[in-house]
Biopython code that builds the backbone (N, CA, C, O; Angstrom):
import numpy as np
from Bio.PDB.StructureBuilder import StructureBuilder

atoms = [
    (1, "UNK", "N", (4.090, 4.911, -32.840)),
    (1, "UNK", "CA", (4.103, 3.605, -32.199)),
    (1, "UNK", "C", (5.391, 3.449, -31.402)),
    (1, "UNK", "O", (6.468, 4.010, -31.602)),
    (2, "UNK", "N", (4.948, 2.279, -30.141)),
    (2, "UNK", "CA", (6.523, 2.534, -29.444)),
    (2, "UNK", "C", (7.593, 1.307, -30.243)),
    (2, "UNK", "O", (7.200, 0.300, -30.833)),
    (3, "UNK", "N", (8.978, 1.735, -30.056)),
    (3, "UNK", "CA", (9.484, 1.119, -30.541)),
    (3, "UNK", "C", (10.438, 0.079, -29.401)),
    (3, "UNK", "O", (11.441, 0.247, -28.706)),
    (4, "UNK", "N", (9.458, -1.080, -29.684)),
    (4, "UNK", "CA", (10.106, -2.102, -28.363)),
    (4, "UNK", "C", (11.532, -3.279, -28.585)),
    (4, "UNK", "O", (11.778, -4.306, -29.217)),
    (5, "UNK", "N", (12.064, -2.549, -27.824)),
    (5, "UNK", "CA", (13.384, -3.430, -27.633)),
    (5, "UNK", "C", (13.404, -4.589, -26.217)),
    (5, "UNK", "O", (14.092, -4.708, -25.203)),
    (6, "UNK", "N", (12.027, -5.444, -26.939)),
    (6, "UNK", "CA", (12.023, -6.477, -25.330)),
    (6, "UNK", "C", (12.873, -7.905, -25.640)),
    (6, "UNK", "O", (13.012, -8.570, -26.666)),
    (7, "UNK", "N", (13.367, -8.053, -24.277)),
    (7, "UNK", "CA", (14.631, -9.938, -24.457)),
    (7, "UNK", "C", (13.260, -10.730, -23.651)),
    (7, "UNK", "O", (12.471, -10.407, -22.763)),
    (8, "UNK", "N", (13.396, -11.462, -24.174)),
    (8, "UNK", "CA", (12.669, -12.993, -23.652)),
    (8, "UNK", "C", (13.143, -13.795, -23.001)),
    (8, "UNK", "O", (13.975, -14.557, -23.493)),
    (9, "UNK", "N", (12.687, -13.905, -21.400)),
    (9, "UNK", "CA", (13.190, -14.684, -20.691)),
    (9, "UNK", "C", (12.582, -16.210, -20.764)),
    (9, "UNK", "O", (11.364, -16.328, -20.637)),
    (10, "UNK", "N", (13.205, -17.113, -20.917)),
    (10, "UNK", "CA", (12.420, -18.451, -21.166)),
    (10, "UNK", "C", (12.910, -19.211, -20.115)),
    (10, "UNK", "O", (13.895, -18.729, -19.556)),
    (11, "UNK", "N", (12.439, -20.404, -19.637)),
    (11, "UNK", "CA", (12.667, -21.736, -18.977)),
    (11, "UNK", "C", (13.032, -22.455, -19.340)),
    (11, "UNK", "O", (13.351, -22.371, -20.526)),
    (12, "UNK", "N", (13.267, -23.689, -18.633)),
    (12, "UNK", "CA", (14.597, -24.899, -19.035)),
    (12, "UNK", "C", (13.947, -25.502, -20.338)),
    (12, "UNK", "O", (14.590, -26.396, -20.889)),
    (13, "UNK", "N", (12.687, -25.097, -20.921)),
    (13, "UNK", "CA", (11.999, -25.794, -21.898)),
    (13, "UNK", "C", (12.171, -24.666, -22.812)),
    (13, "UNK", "O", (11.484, -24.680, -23.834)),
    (14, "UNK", "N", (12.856, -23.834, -22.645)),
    (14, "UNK", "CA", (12.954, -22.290, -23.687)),
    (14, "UNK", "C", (11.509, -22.241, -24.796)),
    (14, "UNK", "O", (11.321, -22.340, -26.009)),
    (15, "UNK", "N", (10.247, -21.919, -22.927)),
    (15, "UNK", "CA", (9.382, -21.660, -23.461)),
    (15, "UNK", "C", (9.108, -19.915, -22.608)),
    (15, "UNK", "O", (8.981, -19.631, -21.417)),
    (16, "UNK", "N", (9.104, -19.230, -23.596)),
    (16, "UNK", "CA", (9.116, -17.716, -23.303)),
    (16, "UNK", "C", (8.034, -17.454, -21.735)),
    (16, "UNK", "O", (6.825, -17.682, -21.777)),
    (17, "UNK", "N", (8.692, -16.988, -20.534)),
    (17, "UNK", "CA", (8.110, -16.441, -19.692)),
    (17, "UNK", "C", (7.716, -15.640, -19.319)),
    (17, "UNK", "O", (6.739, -15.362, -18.622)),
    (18, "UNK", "N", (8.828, -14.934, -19.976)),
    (18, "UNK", "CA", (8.771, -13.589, -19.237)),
    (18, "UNK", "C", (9.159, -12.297, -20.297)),
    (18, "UNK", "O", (9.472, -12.621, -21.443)),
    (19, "UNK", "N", (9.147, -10.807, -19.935)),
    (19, "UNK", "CA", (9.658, -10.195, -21.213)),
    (19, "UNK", "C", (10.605, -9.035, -20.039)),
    (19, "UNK", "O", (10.228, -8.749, -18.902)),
    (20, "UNK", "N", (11.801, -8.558, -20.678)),
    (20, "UNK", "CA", (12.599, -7.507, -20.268)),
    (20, "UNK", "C", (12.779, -6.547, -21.002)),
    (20, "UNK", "O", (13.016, -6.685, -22.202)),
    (21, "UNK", "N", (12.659, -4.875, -20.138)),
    (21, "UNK", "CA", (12.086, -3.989, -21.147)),
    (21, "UNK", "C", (13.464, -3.173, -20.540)),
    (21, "UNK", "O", (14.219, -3.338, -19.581)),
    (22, "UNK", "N", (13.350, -2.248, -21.604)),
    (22, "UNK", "CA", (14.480, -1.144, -20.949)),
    (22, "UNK", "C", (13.788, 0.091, -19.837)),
    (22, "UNK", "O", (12.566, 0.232, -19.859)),
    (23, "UNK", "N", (14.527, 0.850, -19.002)),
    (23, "UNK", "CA", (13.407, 1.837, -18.070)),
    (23, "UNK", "C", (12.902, 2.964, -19.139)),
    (23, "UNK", "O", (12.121, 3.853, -18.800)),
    (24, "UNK", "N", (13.312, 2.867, -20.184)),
    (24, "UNK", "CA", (13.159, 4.081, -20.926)),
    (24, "UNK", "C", (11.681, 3.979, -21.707)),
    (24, "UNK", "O", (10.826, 4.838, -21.923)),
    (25, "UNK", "N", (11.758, 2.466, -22.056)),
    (25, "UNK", "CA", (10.606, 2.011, -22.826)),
    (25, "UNK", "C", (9.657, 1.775, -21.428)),
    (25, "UNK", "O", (9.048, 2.831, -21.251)),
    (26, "UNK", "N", (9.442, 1.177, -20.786)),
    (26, "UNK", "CA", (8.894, 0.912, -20.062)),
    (26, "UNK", "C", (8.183, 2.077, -19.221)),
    (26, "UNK", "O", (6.957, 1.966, -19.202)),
    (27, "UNK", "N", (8.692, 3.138, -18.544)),
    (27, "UNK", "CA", (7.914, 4.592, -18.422)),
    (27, "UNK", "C", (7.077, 4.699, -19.448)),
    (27, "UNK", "O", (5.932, 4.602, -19.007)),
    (28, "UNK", "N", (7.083, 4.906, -21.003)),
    (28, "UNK", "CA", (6.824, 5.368, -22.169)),
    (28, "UNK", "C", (5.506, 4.300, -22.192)),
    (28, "UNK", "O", (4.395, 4.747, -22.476)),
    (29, "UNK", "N", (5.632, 3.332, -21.980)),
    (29, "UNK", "CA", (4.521, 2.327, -22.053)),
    (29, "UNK", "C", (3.584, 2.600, -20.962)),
    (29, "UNK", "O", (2.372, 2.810, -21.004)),
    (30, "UNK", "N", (4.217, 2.564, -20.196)),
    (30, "UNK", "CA", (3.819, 2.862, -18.290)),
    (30, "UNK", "C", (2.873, 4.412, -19.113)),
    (30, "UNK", "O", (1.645, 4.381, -19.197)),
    (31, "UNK", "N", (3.535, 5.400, -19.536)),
    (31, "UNK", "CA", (2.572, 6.366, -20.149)),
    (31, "UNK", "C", (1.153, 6.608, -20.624)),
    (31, "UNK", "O", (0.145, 7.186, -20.217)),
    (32, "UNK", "N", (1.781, 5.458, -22.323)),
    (32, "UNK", "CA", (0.893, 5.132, -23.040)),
    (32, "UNK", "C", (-0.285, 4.921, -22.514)),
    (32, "UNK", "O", (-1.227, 5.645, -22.838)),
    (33, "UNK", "N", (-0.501, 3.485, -21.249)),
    (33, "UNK", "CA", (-1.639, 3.116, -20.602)),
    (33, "UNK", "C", (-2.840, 3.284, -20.042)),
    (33, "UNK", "O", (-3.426, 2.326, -19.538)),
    (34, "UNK", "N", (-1.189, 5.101, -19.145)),
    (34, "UNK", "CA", (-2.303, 5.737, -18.622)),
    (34, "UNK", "C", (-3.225, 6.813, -19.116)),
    (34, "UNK", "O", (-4.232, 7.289, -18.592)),
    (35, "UNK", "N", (-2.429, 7.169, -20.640)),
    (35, "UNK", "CA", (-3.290, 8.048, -21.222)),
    (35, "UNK", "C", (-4.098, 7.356, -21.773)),
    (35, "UNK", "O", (-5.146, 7.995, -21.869)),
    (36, "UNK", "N", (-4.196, 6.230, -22.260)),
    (36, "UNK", "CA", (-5.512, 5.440, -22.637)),
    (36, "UNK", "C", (-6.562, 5.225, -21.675)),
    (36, "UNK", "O", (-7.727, 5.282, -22.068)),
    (37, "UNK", "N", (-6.229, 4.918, -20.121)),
    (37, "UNK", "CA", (-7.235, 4.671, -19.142)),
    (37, "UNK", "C", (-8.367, 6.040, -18.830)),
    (37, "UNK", "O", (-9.581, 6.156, -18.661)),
    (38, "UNK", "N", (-7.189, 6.939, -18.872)),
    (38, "UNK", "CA", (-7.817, 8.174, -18.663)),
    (38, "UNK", "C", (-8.637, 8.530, -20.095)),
    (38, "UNK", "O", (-9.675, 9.013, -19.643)),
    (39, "UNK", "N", (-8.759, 8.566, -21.510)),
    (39, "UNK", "CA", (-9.480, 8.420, -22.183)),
    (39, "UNK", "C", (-10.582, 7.663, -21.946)),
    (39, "UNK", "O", (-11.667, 8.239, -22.036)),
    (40, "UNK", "N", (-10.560, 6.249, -21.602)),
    (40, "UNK", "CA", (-11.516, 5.775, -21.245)),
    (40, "UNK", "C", (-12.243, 5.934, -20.344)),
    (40, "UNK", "O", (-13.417, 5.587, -20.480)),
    (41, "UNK", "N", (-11.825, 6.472, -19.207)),
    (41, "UNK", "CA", (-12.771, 6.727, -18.125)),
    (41, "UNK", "C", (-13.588, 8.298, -18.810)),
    (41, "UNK", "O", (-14.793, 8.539, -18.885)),
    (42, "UNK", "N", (-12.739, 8.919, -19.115)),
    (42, "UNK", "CA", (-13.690, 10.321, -19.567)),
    (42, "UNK", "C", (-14.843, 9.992, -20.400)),
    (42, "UNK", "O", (-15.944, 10.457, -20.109)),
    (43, "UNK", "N", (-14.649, 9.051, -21.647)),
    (43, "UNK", "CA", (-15.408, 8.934, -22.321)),
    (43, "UNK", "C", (-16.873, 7.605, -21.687)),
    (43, "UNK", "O", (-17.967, 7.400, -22.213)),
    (44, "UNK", "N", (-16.236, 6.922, -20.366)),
    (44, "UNK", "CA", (-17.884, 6.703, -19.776)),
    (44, "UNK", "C", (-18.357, 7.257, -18.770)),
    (44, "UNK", "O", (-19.323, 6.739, -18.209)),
    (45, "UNK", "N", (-17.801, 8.431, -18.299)),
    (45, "UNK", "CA", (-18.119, 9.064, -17.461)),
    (45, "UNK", "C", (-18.929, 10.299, -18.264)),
    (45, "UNK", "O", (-19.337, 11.264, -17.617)),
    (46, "UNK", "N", (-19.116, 10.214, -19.585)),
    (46, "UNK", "CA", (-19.197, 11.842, -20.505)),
    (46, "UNK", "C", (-20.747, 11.895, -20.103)),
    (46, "UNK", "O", (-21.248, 12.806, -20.762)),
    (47, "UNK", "N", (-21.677, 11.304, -19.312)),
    (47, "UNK", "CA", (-23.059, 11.336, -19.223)),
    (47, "UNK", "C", (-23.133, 11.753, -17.758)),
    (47, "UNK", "O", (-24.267, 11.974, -17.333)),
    (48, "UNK", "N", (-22.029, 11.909, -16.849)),
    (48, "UNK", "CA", (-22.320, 11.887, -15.457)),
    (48, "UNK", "C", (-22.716, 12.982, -15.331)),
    (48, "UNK", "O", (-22.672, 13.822, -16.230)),
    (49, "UNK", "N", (-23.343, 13.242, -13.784)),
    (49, "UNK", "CA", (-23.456, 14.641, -13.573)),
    (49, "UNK", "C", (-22.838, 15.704, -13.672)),
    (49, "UNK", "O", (-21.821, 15.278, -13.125)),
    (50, "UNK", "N", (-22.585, 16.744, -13.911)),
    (50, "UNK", "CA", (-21.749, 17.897, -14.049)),
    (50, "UNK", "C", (-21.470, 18.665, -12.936)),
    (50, "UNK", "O", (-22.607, 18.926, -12.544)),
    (51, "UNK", "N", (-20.654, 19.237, -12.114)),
    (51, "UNK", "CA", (-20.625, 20.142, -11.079)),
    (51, "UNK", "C", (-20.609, 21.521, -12.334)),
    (51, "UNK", "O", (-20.494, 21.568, -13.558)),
    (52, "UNK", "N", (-20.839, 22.776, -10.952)),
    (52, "UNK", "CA", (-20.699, 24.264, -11.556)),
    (52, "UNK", "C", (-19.333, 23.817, -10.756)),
    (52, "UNK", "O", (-18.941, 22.750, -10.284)),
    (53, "UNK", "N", (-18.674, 25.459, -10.850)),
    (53, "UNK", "CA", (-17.708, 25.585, -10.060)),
    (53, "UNK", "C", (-17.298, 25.809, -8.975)),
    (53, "UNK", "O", (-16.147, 25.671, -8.563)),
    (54, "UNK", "N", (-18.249, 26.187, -8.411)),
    (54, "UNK", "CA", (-18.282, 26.299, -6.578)),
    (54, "UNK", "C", (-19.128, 25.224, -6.271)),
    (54, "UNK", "O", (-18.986, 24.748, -5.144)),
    (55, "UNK", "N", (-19.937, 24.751, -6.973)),
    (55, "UNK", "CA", (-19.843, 22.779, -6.170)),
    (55, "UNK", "C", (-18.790, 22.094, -6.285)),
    (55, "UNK", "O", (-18.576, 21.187, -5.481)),
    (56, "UNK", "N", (-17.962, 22.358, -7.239)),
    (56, "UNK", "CA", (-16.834, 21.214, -7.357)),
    (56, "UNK", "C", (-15.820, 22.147, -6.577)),
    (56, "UNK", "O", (-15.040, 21.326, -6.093)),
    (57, "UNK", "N", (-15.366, 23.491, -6.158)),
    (57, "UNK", "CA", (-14.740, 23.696, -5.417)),
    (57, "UNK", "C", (-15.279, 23.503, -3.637)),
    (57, "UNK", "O", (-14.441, 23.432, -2.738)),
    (58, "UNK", "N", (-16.869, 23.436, -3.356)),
    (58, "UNK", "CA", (-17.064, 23.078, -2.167)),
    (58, "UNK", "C", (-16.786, 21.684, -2.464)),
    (58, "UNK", "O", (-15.570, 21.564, -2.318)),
    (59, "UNK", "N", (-17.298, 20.538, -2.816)),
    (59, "UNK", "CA", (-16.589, 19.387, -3.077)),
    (59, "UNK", "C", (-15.266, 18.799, -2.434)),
    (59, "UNK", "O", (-15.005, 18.091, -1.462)),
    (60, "UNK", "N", (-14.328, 19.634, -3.762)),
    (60, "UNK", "CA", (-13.086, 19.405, -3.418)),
    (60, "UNK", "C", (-12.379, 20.052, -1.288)),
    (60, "UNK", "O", (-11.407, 19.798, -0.576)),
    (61, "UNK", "N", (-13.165, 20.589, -1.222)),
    (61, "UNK", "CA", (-12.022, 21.677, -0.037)),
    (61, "UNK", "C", (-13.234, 20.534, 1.012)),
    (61, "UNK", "O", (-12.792, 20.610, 2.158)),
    (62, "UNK", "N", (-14.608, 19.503, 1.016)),
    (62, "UNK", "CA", (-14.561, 18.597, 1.707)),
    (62, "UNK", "C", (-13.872, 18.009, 1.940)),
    (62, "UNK", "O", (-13.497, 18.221, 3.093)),
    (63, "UNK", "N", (-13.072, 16.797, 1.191)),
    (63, "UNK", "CA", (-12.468, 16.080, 0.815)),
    (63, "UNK", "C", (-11.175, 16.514, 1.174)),
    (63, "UNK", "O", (-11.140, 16.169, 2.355)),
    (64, "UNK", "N", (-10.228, 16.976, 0.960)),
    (64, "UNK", "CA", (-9.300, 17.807, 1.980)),
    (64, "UNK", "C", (-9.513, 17.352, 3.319)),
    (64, "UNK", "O", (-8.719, 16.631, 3.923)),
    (65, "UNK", "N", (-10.687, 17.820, 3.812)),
    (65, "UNK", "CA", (-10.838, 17.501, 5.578)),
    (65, "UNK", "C", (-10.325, 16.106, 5.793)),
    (65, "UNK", "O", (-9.544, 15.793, 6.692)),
    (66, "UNK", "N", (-10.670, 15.549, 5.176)),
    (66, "UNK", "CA", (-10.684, 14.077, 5.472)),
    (66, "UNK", "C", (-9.741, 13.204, 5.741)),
    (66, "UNK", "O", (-10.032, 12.026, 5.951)),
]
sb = StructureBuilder()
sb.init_structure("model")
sb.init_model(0)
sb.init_chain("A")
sb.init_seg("    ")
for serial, (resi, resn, name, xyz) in enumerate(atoms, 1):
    if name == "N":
        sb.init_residue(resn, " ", resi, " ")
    sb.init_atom(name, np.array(xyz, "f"), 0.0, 1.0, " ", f" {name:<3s}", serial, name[0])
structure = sb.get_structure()
């Protein structure tokens, strides 16, 4: 688990607005996210069509042109 060292920025009513992270934590989170998104997309994409490997390399070297 990450270990968060966040300060709380509040308003003249020191009602919490905002949060301040360090860059260290914040990459690490910034991380976390994206290895979760990318889990998730694999796992609803796990039914899509499949390329072989010279469709997905003609594919890819389309896409290039572009």
């Amino acid at each position: 688990m990450l270990d968060l060292k966040e300060k709380y920025i509040v308003n003249k009513q020191q009602k919490q607005v905002a949060v301040q992270l360090d860059m260290k934590t914040f990459k690490r989170l910034e991380e976390v996210l994206e290895d979760y998104a990318l889990a998730q997309y694999m796992i609803e994409s796990e039914n899509d069509e499949k390329l072989s490997l010279n469709e997905a390399q003609v594919y890819y070297k389309k896409l290039k042109k572009k």
